[in-house]
N, CA, C and O atoms as a GROMACS GRO file, in nm:
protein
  344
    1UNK      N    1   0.084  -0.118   0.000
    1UNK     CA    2   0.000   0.000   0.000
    1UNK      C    3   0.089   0.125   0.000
    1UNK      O    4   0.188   0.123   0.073
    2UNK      N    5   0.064   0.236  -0.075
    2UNK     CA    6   0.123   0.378  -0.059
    2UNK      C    7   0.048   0.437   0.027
    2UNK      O    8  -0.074   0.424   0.043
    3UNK      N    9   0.137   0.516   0.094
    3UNK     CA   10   0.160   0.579   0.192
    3UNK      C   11   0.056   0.740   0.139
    3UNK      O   12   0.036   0.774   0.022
    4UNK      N   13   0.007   0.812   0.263
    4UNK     CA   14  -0.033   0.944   0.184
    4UNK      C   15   0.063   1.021   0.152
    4UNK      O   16   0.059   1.087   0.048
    5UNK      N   17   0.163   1.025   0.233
    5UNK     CA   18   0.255   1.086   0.228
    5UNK      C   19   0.309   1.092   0.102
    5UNK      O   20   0.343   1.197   0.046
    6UNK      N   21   0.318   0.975   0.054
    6UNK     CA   22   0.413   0.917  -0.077
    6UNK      C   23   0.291   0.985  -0.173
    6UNK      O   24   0.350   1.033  -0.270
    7UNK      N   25   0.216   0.998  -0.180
    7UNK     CA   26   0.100   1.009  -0.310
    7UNK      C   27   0.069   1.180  -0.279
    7UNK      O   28   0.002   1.251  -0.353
    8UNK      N   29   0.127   1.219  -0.166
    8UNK     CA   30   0.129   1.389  -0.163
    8UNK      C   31   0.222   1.442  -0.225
    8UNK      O   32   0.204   1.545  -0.291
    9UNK      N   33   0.351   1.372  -0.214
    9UNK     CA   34   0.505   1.414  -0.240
    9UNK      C   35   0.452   1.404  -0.409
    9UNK      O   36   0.416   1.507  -0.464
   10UNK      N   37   0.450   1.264  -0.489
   10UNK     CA   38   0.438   1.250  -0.582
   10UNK      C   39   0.358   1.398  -0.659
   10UNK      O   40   0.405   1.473  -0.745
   11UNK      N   41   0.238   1.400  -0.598
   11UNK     CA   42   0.124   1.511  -0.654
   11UNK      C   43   0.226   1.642  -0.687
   11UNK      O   44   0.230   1.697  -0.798
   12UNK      N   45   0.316   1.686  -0.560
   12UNK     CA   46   0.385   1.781  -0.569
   12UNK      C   47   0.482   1.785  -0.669
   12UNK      O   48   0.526   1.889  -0.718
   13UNK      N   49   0.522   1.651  -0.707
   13UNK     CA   50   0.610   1.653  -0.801
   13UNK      C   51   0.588   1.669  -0.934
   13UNK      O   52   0.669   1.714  -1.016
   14UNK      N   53   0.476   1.632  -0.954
   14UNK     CA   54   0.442   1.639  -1.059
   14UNK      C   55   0.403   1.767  -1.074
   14UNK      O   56   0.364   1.767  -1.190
   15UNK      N   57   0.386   1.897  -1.024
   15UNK     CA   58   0.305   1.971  -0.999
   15UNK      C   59   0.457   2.072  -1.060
   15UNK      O   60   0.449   2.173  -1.129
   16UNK      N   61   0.578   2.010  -1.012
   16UNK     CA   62   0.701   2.094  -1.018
   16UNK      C   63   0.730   2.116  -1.209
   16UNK      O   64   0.761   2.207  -1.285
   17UNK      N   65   0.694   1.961  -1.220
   17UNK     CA   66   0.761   1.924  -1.381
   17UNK      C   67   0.654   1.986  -1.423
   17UNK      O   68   0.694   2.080  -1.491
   18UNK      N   69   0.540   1.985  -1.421
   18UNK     CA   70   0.387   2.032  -1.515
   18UNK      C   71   0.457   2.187  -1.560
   18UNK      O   72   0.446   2.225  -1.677
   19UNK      N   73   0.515   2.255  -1.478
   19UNK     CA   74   0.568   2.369  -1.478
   19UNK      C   75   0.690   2.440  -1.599
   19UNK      O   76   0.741   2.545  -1.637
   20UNK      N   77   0.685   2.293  -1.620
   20UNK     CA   78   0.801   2.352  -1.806
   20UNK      C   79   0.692   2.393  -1.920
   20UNK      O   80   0.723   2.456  -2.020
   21UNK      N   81   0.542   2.343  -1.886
   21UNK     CA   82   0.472   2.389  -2.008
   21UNK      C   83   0.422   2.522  -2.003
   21UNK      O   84   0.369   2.563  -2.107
   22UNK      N   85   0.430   2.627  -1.868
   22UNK     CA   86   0.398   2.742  -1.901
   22UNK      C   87   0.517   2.819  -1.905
   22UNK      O   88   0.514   2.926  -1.965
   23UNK      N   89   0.633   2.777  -1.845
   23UNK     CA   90   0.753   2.862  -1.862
   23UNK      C   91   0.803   2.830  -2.000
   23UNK      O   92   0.890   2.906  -2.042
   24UNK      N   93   0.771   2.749  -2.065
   24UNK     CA   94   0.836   2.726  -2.231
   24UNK      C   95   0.747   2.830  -2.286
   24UNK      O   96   0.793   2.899  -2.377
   25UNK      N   97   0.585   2.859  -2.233
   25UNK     CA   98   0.523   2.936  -2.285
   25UNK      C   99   0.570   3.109  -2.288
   25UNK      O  100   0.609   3.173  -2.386
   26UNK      N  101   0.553   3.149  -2.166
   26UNK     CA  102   0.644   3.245  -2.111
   26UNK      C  103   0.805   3.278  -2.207
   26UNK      O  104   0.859   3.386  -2.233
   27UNK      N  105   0.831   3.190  -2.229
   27UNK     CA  106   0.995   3.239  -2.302
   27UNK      C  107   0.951   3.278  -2.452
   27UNK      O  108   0.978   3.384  -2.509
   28UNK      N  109   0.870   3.159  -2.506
   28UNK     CA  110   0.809   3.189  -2.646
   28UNK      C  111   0.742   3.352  -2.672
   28UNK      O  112   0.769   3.427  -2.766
   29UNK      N  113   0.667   3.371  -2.583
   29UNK     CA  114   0.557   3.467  -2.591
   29UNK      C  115   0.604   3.574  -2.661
   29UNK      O  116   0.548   3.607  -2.765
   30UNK      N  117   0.732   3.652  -2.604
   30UNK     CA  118   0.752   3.734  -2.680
   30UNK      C  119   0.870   3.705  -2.827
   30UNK      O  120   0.888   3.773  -2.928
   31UNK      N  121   0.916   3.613  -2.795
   31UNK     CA  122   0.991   3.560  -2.919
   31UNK      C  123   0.955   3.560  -3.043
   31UNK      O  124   0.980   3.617  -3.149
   32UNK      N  125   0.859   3.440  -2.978
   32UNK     CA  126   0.780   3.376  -3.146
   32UNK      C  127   0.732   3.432  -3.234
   32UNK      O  128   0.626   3.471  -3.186
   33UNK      N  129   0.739   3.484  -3.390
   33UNK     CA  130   0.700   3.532  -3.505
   33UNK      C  131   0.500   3.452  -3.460
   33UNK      O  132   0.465   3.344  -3.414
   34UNK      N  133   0.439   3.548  -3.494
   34UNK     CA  134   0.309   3.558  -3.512
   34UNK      C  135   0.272   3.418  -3.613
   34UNK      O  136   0.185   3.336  -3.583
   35UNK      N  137   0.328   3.414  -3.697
   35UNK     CA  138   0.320   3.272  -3.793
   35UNK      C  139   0.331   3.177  -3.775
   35UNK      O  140   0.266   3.087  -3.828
   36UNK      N  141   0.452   3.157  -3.661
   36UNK     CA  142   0.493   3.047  -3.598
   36UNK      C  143   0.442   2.985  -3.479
   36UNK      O  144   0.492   2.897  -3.409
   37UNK      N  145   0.294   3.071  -3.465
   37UNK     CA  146   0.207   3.006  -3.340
   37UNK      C  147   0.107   2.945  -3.433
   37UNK      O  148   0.073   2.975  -3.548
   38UNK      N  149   0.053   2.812  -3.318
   38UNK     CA  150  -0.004   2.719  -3.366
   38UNK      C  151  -0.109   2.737  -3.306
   38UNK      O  152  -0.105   2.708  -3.186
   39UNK      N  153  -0.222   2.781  -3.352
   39UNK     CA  154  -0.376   2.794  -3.247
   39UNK      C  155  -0.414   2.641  -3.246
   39UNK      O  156  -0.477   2.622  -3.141
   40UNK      N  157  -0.411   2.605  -3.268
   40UNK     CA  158  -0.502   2.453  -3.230
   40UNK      C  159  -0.383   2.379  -3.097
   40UNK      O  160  -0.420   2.339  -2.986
   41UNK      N  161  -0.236   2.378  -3.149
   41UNK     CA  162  -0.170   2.316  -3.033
   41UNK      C  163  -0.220   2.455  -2.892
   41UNK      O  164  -0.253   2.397  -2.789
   42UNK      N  165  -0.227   2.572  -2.882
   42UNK     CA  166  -0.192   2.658  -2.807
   42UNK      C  167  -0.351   2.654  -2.777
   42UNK      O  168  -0.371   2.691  -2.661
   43UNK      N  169  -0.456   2.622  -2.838
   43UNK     CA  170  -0.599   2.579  -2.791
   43UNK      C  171  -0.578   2.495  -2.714
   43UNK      O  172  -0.629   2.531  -2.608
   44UNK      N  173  -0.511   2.357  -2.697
   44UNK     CA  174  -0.508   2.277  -2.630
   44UNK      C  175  -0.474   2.270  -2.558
   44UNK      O  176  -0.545   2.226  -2.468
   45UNK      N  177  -0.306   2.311  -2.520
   45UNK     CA  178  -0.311   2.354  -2.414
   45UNK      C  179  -0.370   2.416  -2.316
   45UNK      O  180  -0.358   2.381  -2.198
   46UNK      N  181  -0.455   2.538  -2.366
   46UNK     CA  182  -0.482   2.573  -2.282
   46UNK      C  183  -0.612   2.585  -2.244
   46UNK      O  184  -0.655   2.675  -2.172
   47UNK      N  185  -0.680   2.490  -2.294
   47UNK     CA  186  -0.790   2.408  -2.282
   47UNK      C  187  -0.774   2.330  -2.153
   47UNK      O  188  -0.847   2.339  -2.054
   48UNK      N  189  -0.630   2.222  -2.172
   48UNK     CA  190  -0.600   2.136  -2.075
   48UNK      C  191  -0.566   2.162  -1.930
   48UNK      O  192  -0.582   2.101  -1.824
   49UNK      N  193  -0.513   2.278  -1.966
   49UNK     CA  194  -0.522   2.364  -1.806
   49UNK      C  195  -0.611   2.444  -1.727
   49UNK      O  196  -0.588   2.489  -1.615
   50UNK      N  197  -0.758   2.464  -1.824
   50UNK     CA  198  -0.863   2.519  -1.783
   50UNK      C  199  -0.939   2.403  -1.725
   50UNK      O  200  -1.035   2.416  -1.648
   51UNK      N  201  -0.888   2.287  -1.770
   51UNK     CA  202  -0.944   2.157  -1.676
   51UNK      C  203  -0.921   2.128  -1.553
   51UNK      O  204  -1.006   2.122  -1.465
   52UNK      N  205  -0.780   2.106  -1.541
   52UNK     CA  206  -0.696   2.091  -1.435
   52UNK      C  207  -0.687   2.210  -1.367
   52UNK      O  208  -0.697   2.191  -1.246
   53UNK      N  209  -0.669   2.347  -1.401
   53UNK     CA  210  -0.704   2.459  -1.273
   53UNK      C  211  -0.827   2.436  -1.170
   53UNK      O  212  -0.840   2.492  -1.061
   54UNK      N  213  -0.895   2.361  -1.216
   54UNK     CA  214  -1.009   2.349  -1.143
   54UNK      C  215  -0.990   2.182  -1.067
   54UNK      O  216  -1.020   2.161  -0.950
   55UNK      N  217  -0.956   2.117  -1.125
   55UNK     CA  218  -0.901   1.974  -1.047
   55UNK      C  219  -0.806   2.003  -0.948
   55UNK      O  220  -0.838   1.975  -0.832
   56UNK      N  221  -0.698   2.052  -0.966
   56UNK     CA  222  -0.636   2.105  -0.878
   56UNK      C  223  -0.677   2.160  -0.707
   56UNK      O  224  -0.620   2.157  -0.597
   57UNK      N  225  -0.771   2.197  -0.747
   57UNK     CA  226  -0.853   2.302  -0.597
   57UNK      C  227  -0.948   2.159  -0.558
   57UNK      O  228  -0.941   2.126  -0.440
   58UNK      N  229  -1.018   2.092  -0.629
   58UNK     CA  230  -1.128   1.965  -0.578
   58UNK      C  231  -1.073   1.818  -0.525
   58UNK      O  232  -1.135   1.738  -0.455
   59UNK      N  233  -0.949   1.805  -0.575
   59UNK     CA  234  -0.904   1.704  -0.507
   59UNK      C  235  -0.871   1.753  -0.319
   59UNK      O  236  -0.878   1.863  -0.265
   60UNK      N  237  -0.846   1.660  -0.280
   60UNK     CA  238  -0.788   1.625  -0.155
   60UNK      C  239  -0.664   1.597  -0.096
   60UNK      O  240  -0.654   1.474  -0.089
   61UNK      N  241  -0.568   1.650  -0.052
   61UNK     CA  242  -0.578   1.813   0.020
   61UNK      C  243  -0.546   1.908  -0.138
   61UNK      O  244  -0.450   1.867  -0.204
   62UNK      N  245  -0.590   1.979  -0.171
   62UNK     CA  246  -0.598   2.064  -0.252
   62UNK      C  247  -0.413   2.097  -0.303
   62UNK      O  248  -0.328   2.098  -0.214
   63UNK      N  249  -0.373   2.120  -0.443
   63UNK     CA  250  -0.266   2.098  -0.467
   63UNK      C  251  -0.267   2.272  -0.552
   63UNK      O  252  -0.304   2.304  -0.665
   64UNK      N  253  -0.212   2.356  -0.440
   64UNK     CA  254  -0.196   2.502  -0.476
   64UNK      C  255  -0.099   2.516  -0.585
   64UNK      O  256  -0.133   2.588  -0.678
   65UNK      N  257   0.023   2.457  -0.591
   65UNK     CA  258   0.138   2.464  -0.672
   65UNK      C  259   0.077   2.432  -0.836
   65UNK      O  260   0.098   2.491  -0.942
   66UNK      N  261  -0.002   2.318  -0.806
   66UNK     CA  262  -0.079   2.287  -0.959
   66UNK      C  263  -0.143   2.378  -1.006
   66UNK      O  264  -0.128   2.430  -1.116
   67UNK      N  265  -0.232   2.405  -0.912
   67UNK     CA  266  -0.359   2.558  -0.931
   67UNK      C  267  -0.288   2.649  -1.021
   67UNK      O  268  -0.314   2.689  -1.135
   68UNK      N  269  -0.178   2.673  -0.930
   68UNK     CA  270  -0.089   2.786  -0.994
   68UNK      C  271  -0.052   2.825  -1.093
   68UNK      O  272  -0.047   2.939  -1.141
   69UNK      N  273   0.007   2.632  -1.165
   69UNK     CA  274   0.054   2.654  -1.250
   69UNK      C  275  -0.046   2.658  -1.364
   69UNK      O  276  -0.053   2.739  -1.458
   70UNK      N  277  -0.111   2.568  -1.340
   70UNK     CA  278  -0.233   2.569  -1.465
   70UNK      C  279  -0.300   2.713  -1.515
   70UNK      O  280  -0.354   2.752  -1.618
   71UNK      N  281  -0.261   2.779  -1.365
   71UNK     CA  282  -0.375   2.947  -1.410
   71UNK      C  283  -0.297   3.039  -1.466
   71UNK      O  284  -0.337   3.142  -1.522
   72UNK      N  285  -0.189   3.005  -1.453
   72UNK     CA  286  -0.044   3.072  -1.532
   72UNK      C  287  -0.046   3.043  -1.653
   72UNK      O  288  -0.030   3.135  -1.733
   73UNK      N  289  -0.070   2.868  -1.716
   73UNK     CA  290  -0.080   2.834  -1.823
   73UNK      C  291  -0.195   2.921  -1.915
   73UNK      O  292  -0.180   3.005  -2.003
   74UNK      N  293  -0.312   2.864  -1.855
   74UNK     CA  294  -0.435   2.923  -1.920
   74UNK      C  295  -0.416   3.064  -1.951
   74UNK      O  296  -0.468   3.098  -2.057
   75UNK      N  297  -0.337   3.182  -1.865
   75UNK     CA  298  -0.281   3.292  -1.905
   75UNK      C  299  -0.208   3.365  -2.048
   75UNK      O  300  -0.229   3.468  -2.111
   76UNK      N  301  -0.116   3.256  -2.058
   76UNK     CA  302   0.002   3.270  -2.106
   76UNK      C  303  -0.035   3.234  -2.260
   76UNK      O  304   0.004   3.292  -2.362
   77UNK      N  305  -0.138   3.102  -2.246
   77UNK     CA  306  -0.200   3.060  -2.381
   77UNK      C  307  -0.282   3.098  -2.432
   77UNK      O  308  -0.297   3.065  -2.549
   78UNK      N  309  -0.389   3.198  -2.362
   78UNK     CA  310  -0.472   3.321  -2.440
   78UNK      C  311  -0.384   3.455  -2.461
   78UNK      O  312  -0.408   3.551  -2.536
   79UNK      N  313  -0.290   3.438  -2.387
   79UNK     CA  314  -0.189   3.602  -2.422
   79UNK      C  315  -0.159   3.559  -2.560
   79UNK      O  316  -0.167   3.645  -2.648
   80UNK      N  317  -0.119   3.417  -2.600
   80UNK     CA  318  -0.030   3.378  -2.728
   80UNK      C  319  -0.150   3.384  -2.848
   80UNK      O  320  -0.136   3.430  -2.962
   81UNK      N  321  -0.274   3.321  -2.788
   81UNK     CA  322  -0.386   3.354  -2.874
   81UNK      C  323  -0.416   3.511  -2.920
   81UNK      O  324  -0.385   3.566  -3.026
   82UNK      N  325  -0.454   3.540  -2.856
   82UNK     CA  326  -0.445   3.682  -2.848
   82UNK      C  327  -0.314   3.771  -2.965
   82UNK      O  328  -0.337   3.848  -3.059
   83UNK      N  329  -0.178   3.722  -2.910
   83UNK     CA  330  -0.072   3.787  -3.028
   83UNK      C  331  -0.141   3.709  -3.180
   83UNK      O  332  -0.177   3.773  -3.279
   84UNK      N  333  -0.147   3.563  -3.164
   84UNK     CA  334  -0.182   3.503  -3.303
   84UNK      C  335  -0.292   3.594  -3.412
   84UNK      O  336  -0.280   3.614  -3.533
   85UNK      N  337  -0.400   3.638  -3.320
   85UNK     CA  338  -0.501   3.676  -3.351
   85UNK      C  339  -0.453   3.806  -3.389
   85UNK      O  340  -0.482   3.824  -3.508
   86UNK      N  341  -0.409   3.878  -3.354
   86UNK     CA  342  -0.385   4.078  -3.420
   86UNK      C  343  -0.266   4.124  -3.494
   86UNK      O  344  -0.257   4.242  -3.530
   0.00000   0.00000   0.00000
């Protein structure tokens, strides 16, 4: 049997790595040529984090670091929508 402990740590960890998909976003943002954004990948993303921002807060004990990152994501991927678009 796992431990809670072990399945808290894990949550957190994962919560650390989830965290390269809005900071890759973040570096791109102002980089990337307008052409070179992909609305359907950059939909999805941040689609996928408008899921999970909210999973994040309903699970048990609530995983703030995820919250975080996901609401950062969902941010970062309508900012990129947003450049795509004007």
């Amino acid at each position: 049997m796992v431990s809670a402990t072990a399945v808290r740590r894990f949550g957190y960890v994962g919560a650390a790595a989830n965290w390269l998909i809005p900071l890759a976003a973040i570096v791109n943002l102002p980089t990337r040529k307008p052409s070179e954004i992909d609305p359907l990948m950059t939909g999805v993303l941040g689609t996928y984090s408008a899921v999970f921002v909210r999973w994040s807060i309903a699970i048990s004990p609530p995983n703030y670091p995820l919250f975080l990152c996901h609401a950062t994501n969902c941010v970062v991927q309508a900012a990129t929508l947003v450049r795509k678009a004007v």
